[in-house]
C-alpha positions in Angstrom: -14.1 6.6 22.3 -12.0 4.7 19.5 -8.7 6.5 18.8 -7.7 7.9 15.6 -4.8 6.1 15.7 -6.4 3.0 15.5 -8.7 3.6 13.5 -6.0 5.1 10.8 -4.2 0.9 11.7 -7.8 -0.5 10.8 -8.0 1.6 7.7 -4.2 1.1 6.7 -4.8 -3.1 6.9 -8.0 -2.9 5.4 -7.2 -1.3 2.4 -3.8 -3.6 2.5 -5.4 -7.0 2.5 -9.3 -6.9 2.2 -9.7 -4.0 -0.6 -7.4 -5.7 -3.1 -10.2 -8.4 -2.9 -13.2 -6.2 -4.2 -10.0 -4.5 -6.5 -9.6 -8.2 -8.0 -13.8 -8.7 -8.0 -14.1 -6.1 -9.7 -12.0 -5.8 -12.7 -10.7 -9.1 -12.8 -13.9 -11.2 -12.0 -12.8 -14.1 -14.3 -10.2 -15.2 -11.8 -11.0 -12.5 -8.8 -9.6 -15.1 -6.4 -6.2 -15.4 -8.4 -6.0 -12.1 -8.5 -6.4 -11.1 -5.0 -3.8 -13.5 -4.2 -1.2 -12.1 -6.5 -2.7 -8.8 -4.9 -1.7 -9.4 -1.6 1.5 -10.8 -3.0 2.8 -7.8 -3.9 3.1 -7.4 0.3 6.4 -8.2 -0.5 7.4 -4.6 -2.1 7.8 -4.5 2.1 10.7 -6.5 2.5 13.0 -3.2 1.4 11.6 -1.5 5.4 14.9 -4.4 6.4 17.0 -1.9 4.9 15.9 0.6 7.4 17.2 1.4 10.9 14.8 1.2 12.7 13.0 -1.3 10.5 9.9 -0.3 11.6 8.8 3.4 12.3 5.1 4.2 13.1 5.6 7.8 12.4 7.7 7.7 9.0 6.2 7.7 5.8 7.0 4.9 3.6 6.4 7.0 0.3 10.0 8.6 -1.2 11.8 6.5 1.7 11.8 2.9 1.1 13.6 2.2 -2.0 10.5 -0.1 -3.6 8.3 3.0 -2.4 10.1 6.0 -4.3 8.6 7.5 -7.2 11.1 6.1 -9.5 9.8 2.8 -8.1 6.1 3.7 -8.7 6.9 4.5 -12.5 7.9 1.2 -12.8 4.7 0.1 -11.3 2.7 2.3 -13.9 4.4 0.5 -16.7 3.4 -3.3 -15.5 -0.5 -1.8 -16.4 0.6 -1.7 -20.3 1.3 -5.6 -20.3 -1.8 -8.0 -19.8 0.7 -10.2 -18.3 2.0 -8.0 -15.4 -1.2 -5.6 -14.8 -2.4 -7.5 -11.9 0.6 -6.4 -10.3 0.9 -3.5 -11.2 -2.4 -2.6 -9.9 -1.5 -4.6 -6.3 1.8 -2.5 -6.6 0.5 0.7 -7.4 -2.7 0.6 -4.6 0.0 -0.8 -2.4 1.5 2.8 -2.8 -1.5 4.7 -2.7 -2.2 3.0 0.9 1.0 3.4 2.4 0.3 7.1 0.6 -2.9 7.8 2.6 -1.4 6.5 5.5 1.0 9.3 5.4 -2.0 11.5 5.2 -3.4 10.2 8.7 0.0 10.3 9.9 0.9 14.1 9.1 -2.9 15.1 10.5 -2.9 12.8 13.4 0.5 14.7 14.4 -1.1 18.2 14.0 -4.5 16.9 15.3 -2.3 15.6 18.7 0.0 18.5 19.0 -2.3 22.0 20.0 
């Protein structure tokens, strides 16, 4: 049987790099491709886990930690939808958090799931 563990890695990469795609399709179907590429851009909001020690931490949720992933940071990400010229990143920036988000979700029930 497939763990739940990697099944919540599939899931977590999925939505990352293929969802954006159908995201881009979608509402942006004039220049999907372009879109999914600045989509999968915003991959970069990442680079603030180097500030981290460790730098990576399967069991830490990225949400209120990393400083590109607090709250304050996703306000800022709302904003970029009210500007033609920024809302394709805001939208890669703001399902960006609501992956890392659910991923928090698998990660608090796989914990409770593994610990009776």
């Amino acid at each position: 049987m497939i763990s739940l563990k990697i099944v919540q890695t599939i899931v977590h990469y999925s939505l990352h790099f293929l969802f954006p795609g159908v995201l881009a399709w979608l509402f942006f179907r004039k220049d999907w491709k372009k879109a999914w590429l600045i989509m999968i851009a915003t991959m970069a909001v990442d680079l603030d886990h180097l500030l981290s020690d460790p730098v990576f931490d399967a069991n830490r949720c990225s949400i209120g930690y990393h400083p590109l992933h607090t709250y304050y940071a996703v306000f800022f990400y709302v904003i970029l939808l009210f500007f033609p010229k920024t809302r394709i990143i805001g939208v890669g920036l703001i399902f960006h958090m609501a992956t890392d988000y659910q991923d928090c979700i698998w990660s608090n029930f796989l914990s409770a799931y593994t610990s009776h």
